[in-house]
C-alpha positions as CSV (number, residue, x, y, z in Angstrom):
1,X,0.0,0.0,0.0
2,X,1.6,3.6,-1.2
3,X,0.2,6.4,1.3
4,X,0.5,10.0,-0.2
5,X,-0.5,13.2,0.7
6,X,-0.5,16.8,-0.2
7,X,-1.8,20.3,0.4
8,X,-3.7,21.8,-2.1
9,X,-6.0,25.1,-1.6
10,X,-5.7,25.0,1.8
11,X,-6.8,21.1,2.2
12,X,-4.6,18.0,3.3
13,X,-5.4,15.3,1.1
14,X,-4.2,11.7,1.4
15,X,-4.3,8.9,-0.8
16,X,-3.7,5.2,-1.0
17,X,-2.8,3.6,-4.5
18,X,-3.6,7.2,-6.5
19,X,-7.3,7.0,-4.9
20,X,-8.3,10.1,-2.0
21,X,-9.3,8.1,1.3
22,X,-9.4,11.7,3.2
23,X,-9.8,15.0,3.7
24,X,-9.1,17.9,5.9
25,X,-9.7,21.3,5.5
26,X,-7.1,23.2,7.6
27,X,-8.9,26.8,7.9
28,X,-11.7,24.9,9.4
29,X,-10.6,21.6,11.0
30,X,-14.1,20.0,9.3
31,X,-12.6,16.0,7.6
32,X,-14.2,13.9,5.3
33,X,-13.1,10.2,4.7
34,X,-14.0,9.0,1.5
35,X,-12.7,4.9,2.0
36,X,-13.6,3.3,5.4
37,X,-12.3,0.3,4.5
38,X,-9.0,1.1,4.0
39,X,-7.5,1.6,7.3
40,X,-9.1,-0.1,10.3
41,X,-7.3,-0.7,14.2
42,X,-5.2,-3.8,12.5
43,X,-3.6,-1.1,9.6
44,X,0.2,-0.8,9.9
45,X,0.5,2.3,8.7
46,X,-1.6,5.5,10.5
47,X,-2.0,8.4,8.2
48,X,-0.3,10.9,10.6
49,X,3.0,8.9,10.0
50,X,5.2,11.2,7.7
């Protein structure tokens, strides 16, 4: 699994495998996750990890 993320118009994005599993707006704190599936208690890797 390839984790990346970026910042983009004042959003952190993160992806797994080219596809967006979250977002966070950072003027606002307000998150969306788009794939629950994805990472779950038994995931390796958290997405705060750099």
């Amino acid at each position: 699994m390839a984790y990346t993320k970026g910042t983009k118009d004042n959003q952190l994005c993160v992806y797994m495998n080219g596809k967006l599993i979250y977002k966070k707006r950072l003027d606002t704190g307000q998150s969306f996750v788009f794939d629950k599936m994805n990472y779950t208690k038994y995931t390796l890797k958290s997405i705060r990890e750099d």
